[in-house]
C-alpha positions as CSV (number, residue, x, y, z in Angstrom):
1,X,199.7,196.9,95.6
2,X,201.6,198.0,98.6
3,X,201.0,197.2,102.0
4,X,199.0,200.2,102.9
5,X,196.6,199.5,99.4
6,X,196.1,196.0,101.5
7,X,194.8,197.6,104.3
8,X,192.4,199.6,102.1
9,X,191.4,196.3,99.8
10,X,190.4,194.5,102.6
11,X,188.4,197.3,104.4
12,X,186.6,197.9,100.9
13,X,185.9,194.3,101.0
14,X,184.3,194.7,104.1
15,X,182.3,197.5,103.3
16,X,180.6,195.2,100.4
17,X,180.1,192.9,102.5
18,X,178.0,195.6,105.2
19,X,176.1,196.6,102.5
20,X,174.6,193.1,102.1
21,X,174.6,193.5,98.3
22,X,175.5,190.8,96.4
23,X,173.9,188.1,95.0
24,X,170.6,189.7,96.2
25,X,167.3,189.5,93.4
26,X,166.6,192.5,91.0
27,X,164.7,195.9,92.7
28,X,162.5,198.1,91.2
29,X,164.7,201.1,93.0
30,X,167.9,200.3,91.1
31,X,166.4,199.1,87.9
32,X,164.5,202.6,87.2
33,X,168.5,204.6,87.6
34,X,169.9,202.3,85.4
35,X,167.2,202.6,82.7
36,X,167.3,206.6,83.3
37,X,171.3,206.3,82.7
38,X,170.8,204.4,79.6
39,X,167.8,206.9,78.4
40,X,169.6,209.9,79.5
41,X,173.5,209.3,78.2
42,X,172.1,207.7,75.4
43,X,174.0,204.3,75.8
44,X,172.8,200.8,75.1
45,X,173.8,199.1,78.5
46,X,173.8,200.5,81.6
47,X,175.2,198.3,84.7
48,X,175.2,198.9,88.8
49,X,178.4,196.9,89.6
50,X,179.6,195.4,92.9
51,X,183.3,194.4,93.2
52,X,184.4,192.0,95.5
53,X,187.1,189.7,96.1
54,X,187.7,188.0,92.3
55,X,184.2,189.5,90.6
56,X,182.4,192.3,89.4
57,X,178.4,191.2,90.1
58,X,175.8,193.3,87.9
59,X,172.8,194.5,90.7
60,X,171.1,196.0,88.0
61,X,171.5,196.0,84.1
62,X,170.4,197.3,81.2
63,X,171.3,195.8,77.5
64,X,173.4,193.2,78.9
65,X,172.7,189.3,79.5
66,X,175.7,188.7,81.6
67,X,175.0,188.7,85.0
68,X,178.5,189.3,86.4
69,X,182.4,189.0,84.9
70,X,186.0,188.0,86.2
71,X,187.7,191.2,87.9
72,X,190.4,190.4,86.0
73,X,188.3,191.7,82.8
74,X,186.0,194.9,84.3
75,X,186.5,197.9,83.4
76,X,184.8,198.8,86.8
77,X,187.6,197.6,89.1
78,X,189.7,200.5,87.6
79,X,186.7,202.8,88.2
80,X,186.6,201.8,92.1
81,X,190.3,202.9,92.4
82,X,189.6,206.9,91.6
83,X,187.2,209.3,93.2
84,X,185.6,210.8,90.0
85,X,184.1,209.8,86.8
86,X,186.4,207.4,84.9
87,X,186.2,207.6,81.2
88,X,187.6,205.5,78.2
89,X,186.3,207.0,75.0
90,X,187.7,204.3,73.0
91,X,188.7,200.8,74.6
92,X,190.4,199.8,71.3
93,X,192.9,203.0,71.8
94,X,194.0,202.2,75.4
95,X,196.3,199.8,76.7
96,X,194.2,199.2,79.6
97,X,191.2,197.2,77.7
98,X,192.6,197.3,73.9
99,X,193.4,193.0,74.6
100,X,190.4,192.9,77.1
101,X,187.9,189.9,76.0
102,X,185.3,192.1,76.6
103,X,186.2,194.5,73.8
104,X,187.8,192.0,71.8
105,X,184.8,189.8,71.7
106,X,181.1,190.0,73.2
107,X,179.5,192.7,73.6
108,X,182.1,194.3,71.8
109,X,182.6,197.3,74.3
110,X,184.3,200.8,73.0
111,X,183.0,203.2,75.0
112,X,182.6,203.4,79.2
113,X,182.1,205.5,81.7
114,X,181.8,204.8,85.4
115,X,181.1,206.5,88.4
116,X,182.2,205.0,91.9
117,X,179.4,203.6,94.6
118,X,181.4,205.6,97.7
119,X,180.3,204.6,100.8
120,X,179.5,207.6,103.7
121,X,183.3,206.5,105.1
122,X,184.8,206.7,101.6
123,X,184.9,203.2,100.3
124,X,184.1,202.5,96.6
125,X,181.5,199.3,96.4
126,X,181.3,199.1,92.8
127,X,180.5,201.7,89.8
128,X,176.9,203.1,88.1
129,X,178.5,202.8,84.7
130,X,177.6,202.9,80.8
131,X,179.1,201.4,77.7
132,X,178.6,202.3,74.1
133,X,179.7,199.6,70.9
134,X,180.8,202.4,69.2
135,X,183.6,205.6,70.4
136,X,182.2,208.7,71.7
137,X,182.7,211.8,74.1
138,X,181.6,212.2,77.4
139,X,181.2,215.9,78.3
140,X,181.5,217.7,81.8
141,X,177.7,218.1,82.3
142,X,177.7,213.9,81.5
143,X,179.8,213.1,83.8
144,X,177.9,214.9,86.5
145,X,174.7,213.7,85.7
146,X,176.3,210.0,86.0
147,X,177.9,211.7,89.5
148,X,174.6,212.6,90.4
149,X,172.5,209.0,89.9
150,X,175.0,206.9,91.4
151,X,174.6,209.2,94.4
152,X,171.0,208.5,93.9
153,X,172.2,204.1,93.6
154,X,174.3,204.4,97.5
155,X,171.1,206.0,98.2
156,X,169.4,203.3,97.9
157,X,171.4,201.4,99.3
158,X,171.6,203.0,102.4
159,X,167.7,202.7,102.2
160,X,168.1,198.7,101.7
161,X,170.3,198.4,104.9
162,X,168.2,200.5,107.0
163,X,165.3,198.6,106.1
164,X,166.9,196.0,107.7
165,X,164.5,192.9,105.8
166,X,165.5,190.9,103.0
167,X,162.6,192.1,99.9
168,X,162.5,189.2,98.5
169,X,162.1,186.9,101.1
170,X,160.5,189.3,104.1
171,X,163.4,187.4,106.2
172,X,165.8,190.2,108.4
173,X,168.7,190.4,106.3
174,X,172.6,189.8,107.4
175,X,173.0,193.3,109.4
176,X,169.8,193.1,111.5
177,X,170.4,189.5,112.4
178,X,174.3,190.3,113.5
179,X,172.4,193.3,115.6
180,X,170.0,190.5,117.5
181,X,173.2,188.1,117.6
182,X,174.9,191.0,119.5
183,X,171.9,191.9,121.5
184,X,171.1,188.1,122.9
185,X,174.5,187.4,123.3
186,X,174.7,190.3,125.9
187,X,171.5,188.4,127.6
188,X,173.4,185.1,127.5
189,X,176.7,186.7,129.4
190,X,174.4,189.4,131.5
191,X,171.4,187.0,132.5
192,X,173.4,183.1,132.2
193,X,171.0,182.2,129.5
194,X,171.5,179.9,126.4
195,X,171.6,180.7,122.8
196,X,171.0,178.6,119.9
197,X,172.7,179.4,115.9
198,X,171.1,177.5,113.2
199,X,172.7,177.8,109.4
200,X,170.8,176.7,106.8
201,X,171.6,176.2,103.2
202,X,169.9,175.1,99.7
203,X,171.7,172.2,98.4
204,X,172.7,172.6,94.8
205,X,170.4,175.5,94.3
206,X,172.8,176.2,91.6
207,X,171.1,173.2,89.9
208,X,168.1,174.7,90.7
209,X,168.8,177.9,89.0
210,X,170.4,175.9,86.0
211,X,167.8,173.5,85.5
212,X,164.4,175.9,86.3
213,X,165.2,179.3,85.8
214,X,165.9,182.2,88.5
215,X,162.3,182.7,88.7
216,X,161.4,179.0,90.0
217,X,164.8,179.5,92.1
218,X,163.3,182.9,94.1
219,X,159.8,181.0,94.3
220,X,162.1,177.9,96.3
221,X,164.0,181.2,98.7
222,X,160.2,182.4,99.3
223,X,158.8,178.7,100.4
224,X,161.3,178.2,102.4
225,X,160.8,181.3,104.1
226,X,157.6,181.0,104.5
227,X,158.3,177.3,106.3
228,X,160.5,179.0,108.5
229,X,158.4,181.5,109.5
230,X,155.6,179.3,110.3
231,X,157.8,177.0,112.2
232,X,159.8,179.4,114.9
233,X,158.6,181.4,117.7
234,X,157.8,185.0,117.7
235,X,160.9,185.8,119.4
236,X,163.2,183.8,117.1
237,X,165.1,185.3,114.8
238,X,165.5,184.6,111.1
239,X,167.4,186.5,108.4
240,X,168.5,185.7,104.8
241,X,172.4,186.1,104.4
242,X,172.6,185.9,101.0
243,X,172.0,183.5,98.2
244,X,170.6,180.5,99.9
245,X,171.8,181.1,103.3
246,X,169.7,181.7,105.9
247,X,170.5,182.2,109.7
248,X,168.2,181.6,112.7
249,X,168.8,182.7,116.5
250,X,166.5,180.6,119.2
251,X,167.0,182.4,122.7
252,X,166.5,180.4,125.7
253,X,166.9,177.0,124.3
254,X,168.9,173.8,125.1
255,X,170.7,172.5,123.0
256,X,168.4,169.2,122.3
257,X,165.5,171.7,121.5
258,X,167.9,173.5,119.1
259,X,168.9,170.0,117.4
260,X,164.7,169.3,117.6
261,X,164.2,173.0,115.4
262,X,166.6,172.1,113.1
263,X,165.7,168.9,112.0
264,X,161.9,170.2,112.0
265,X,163.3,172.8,109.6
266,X,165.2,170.5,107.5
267,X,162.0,167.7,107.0
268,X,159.4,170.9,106.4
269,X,161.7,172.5,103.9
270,X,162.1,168.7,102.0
271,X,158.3,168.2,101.9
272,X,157.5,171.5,100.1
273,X,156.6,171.7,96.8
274,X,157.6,174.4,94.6
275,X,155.9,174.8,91.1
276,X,158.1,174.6,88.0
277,X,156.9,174.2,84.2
278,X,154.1,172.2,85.4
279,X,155.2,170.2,87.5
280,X,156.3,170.0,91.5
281,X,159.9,169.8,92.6
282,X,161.2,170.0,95.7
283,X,164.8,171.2,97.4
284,X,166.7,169.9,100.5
285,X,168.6,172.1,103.3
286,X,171.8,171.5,105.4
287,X,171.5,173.2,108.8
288,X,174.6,174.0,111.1
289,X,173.7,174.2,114.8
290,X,175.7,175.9,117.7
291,X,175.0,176.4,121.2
292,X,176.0,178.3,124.6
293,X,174.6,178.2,127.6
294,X,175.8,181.1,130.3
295,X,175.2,179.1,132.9
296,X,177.5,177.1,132.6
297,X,180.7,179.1,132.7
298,X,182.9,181.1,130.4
299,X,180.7,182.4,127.4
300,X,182.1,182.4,123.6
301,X,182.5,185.6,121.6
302,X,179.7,186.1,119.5
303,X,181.6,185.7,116.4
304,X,182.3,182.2,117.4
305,X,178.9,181.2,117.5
306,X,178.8,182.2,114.0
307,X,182.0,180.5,112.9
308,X,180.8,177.1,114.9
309,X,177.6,177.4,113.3
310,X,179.4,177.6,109.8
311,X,181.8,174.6,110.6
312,X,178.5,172.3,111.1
313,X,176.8,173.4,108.1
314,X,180.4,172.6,106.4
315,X,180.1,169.4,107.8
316,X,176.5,168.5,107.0
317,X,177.3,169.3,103.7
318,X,180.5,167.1,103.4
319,X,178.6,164.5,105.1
320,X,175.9,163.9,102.3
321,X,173.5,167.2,102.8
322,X,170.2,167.2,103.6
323,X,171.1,166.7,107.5
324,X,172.1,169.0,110.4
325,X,175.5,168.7,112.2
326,X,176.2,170.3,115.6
327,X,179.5,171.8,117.2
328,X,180.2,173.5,120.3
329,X,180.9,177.4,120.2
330,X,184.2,177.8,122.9
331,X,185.9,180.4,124.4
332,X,189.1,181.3,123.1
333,X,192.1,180.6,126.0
């Protein structure tokens, strides 16, 4: 890929990440289009993909246990690369997929189709696609009915971000926190007032998800939540990045009170109990903290609160986990 196919890699890559999509639980809104496009085109799976960097994620799926694949293997990441429909009636036929794992072995794929997710500023996300186990045809009024519901799919999500709150946790997600970030870092520089960033992770929720099941896994994302919203001030800021990262702003703090918050955090979250095939288990957090104060002199970029913040978690986690770390957000020279 040239230089200028770079350019537009990276900004696609981007636009997934606006979009605040992956790794996020099932919804109801994309579940009923994928089981219409199944119903409808009369194909056994039906799958809304997200590419990004090295994988194609499923955010919905029908007839198909795999939650996401290698890019190296999707069918999909060819999709994202044309404007319209893309159609293989026969994988085993084209050189493309013929040697593919997916059509050489499980689930045995020989039809697709896929319709790119393009974004309002004309970047594909990922595909609304179907597969068949056996050849076919896809005729013109198929292909616009696909068209049509994965319009309906960037729809939704373009309803998702405006919503601006995480549904399975209630926490803002990563947009509307970057928002408040901007907003109380423009009090910090205007006013000379301090700003605290807390990142939190799940250690080895992985495990957790291994071990207990997704279900017993969203269950741990909702306690914890819950914790931290009974723990922080009305004013204070908390959003749900993704996975089992969470981000909190605290205006108008020092930073011993933002070391205090975090470590009230981090022991509240490890005495919770979380139910799981009758019995109790519980989870552990890592917290990142980072701090300006306005007052004080020059005042950091925004975005290097957020890297700061993310170099302590980094080092809580290196450290052992299940402890905060603190660094300094500076100015750039």
């Amino acid at each position: 890929m040239g230089a200028d196919g770079e350019t537009n890699e990276a900004a696609r890559l981007r636009a997934v990440d606006r979009y605040d999509i992956l790794d996020t639980s099932p919804e109801e809104g994309f579940d009923r289009i994928t089981r219409i496009a199944s119903r409808l085109l009369s194909t056994p799976i039906a799958l809304v993909s997200v590419i990004d960097e090295r994988r194609q994620w499923f955010k919905s799926r029908v007839g198909l246990e795999l939650s996401e694949t290698p890019r190296s293997v999707a069918f999909c990441d060819h999709a994202i690369r044309n404007a319209d429909v893309m159609v293989v009636p026969d994988a085993t036929a084209d050189d493309r997929f013929k040697t593919n794992p997916l059509v050489t072995g499980d689930p045995s794929i020989r039809f697709y189709a896929g319709a790119p997710l393009r974004t309002r500023d004309g970047h594909n996300l990922g595909t609304l696609c179907v597969f068949d186990r056996a050849e076919r045809e896809f005729s013109v009024d198929q292909k616009r009915l696909l068209q049509d519901l994965a319009n309906l799919v960037m729809d939704q999500m373009e309803l998702r971000l405006l919503a601006g709150t995480d549904p399975l946790t209630g926490a803002f997600n990563r947009r509307r926190f970057m928002g408040a970030l901007e907003q109380e870092w423009s009090r910090v520089k205007r006013y000379r007032r301090a700003l605290a960033v807390l990142m939190l992770d799940i250690d080895n929720f992985k495990k957790v998800n291994d071990t207990w099941g997704h279900g017993v896994g969203d269950e741990a994302l909702k306690r914890l939540a819950e914790v931290c919203h009974a723990s922080l001030r009305s004013h204070d800021i908390f959003a749900r990045f993704g996975g089992e990262e969470f981000g909190v702003l605290l205006p108008e703090v020092s930073e011993l009170h933002a070391v205090a918050v975090a470590e009230r955090l981090r022991q509240r979250v490890s005495d919770m109990d979380i139910p799981a095939d009758g019995q109790m288990i519980r989870i552990t957090v890592s917290v990142g903290i980072a701090h300006v104060d306005g007052a004080e002199g020059d005042v950091p970029a925004a975005a290097k609160l957020i890297e700061a913040a993310d170099d302590a978690l980094y080092a809580a986690k290196s450290e052992g986990r299940n402890r905060i770390a603190y660094r300094t957000a500076r100015a750039s020279s």
